[in-house]
N, C-alpha and C positions, 0 to 999 in steps of 0.2 A: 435418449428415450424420452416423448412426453409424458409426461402428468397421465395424458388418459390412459398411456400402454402400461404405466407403474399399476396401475391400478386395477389390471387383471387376474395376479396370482393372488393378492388380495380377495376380492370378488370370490373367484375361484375354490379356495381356500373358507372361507363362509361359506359358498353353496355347499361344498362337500358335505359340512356338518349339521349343514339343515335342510337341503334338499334330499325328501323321501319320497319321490315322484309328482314333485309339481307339474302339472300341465296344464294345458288352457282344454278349456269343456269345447267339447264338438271335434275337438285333434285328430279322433279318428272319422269325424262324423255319425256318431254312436249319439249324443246328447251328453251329458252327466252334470255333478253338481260342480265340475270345473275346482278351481283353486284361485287363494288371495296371497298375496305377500306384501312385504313391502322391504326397500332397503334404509338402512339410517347410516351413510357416510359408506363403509367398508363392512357393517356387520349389513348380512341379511337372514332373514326370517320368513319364513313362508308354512304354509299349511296345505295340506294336501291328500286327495282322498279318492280321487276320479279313478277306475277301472276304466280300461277296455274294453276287459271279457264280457261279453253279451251274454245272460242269463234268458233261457226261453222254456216254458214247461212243456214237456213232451206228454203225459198224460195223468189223470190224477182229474178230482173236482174240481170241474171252475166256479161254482157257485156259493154263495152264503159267506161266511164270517168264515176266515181262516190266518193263521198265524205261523209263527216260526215256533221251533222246538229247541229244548235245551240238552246240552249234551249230558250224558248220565257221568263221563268221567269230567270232575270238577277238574282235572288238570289239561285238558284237551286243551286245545287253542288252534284256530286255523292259520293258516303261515302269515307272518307281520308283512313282510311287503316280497315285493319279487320284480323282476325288471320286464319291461315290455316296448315294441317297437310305438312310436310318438309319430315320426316325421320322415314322408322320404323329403330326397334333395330338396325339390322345388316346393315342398308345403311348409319347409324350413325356412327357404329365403323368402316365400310368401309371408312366414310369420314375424322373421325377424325386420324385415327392410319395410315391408309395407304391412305392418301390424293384418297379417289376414284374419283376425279376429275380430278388429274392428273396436280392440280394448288395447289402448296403451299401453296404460298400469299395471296390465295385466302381464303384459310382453316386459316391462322395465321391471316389475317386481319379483319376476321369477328368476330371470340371470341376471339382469342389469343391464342398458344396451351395449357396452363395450365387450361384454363377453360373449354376444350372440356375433357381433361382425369382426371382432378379432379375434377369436377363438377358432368359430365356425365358418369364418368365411376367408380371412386372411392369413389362417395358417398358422398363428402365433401358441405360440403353448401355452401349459395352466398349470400350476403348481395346487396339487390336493394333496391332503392330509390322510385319507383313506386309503386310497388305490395304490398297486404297486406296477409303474414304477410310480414315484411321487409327480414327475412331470410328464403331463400327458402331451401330447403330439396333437398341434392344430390341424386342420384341416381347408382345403384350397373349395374356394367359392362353392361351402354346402355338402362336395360331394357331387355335385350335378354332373348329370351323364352315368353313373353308375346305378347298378340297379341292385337297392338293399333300402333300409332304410335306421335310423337313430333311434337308442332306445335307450330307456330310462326309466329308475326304480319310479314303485308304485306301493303305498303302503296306505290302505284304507284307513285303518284307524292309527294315526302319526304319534296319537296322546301312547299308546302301549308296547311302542318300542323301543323296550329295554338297552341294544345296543344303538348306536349312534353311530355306526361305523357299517350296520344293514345297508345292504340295497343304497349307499350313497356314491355313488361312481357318478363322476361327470358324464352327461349322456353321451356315449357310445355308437361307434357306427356295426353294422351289421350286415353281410352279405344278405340279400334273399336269398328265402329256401333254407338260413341256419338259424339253429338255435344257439345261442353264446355258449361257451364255454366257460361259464364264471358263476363262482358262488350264488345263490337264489335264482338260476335262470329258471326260467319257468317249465312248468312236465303238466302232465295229465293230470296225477294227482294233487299238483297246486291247484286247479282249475277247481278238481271235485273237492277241496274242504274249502274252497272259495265260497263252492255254489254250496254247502253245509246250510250257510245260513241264507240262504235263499230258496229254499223249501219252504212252502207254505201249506201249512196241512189244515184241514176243516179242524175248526173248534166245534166237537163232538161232541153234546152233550149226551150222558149216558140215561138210557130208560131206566126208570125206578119203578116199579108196584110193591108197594101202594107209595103216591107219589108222595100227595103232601105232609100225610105223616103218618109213620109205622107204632106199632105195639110191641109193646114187650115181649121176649122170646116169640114172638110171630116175625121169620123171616122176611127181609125185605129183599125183591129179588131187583137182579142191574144186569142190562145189556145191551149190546150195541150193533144195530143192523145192519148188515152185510154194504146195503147199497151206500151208507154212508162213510165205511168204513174199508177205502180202496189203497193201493200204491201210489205216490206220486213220487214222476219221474222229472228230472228238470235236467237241462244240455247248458254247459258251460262252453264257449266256444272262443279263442283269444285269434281276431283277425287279425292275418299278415304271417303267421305262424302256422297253420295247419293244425293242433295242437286241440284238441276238446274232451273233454270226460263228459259224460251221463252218472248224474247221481240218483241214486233211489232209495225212498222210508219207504218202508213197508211195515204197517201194522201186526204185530204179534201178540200182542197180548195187554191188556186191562188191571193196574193195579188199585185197591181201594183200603180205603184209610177211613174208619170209622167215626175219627174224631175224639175218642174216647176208649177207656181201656175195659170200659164195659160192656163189650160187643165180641162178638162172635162173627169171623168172615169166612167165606167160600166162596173155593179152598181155604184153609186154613192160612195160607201163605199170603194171601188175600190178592195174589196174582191169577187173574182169570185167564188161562191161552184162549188162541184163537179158534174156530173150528173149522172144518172139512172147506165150505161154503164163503169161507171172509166175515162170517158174523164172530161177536163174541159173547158166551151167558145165551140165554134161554130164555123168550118172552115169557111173560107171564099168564097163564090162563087162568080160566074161571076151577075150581076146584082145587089147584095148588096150593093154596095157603097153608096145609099141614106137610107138605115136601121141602126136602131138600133141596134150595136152588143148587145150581152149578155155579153159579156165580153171583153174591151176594152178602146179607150183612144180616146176622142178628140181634139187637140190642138189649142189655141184659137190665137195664136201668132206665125210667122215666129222664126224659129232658128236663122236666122242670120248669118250665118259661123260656130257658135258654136253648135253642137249639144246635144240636149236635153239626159238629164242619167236616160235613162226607165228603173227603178228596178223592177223585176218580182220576190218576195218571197214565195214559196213555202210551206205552213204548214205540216205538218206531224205530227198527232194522233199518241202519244207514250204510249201501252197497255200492262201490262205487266202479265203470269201466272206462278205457280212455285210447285216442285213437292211434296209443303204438301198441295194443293188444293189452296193456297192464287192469290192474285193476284190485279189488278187496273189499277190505271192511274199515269203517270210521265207527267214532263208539257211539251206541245207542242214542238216540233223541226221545225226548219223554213232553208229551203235552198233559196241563194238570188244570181240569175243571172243578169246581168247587160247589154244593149244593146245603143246604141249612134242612135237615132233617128233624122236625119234630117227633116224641115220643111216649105216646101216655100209657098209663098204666090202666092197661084193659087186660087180661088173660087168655081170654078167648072173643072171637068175632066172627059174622057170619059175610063171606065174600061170596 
């Protein structure tokens, strides 16, 4: 055996433990932020982040400032990585033999070149750490002529996976038309807490009256207008699989935070629901000022120079369906606007 073939279950072996879906950007012809590595002798290292799944919004605001939401259970987390098809035959030997990328280092630092044309092309086997059995079974020039294609772990954020033994299988061939049968293959609902963080909802600022600053025991009222305040819907789609969920926020209700334990909110719970219409609370008219808002804030104490940090958080119902019929709920997402409410000691005023 030469020098170069010794130096595959090596390779091999290294990639297992650090490869968590390295691929080169455009793989699928999607675009993405692609992947770097490099190797130093037999150890390699690589970083890696690129999806497949195409994220498209189905309906919701396209306008103005809008952001992502946070999940209300502080232990939620969307799945670490999961496996996905890369390469059929011929976009494999295009990558490996004539760098179809058009980056080298790109093609040397992900496998190394001995592992892309002995491995993948000459049949030769690979010794990993991971997988069982420990030695996997080369493959003859690519796979060309069959019609499936090679897939391989994908873990967006690589810094937060705890095991190191996730999604790391030497890439895999796959019939078309199947989904793997192995650990993190990918479902509907990988898709929809995929797309979790890829919901973009309008940063809502909430109406106030009186806006720039209120009075003592004289209610300030807070709500939020129907037209600003919609569903959005967003389609997670993983091509070459069939395979998509539709996730949905939907707006239910206004919680607010006075800033201070000197105040009085309405409700009491200081969670405002939504109403009949998609609005939330109740503008404010001329004559009000001695009513009870529905949704709102009374200060029981002057600010003083300093003014009071009115937190307005937003929930959003996270609902998600997918295209073998499954579907449910992910836990609530919350957006949280921030306002500086002045508050002088007057008793009464005339609005």
């Amino acid at each position: 055996m030469t020098a170069r073939h010794r130096t595959v279950p090596a390779i091999a072996t290294a990639l297992a433990a650090a490869l968590f879906g390295s691929t080169p950007a455009d793989a699928l012809g999607d675009g993405g932020t692609g992947t770097r590595g490099r190797a130093d002798g037999a150890a390699l290292s690589a970083s890696a982040h690129y999806s497949g799944i195409k994220v498209t919004r189905v309906s919701g605001p396209t306008g103005g400032r809008q952001s992502t939401v946070t999940s209300t259970d502080v232990n939620w987390k969307p799945p670490p990585c999961w496996y996905e098809p890369v390469f059929s035959p011929a976009e494999l030997k295009n990558f490996a033999e004539h760098d179809g990328q058009g980056d080298a280092g790109l093609r040397d630092g992900w496998y190394g070149p001995e592992l892309w044309t002995d491995h993948f092309r000459d049949g030769k086997d690979a010794t990993t750490i991971f997988t069982e059995p420990s030695t996997v079974k080369g493959y003859k020039n690519y796979n060309l002529g069959k019609d499936g294609y090679f897939w391989r772990g994908v873990a967006p954020n690589v810094g937060t996976v705890d095991d190191t033994s996730l999604c790391s299988r030497l890439m895999f061939w796959v019939p078309a038309g199947h989904i793997p049968a192995v650990p993190k293959a990918p479902t509907p609902r990988t898709l929809a807490e995929y797309a979790y963080d890829q919901v973009k909802v309008p940063t809502t600022e909430v109406e106030l009256k009186p806006n720039a600053r209120s009075t003592v025991n004289v209610p300030t009222w807070a709500w939020l207008d129907r037209n600003d305040f919609k569903e959005v819907k967003v389609r997670a789609e993983l091509p070459r699989t069939g395979l998509w969920a539709e996730t949905t926020a939907k707006p239910v209700a206004l919680h607010l935070e006075p800033g201070t334990g000197d105040a009085t909110t309405f409700p009491a719970s200081g969670d405002c629901a939504i109403n009949d219409d998609g609005s939330i609370g109740t503008p404010y008219r001329t004559g009000d000022a001695d009513r009870t808002p529905p949704c709102g804030v009374t200060y029981l104490r002057a600010s003083d120079g300093t003014p009071y940090h009115l937190k307005a958080s937003i929930t959003w119902r996270i609902s998600w369906r997918g295209s073998d019929g499954s579907g449910g709920d992910l836990p609530d997402g919350t957006f949280e606007t921030a306002r500086d409410v002045s508050v002088q000691e007057i008793q009464s005023v005339n609005r």
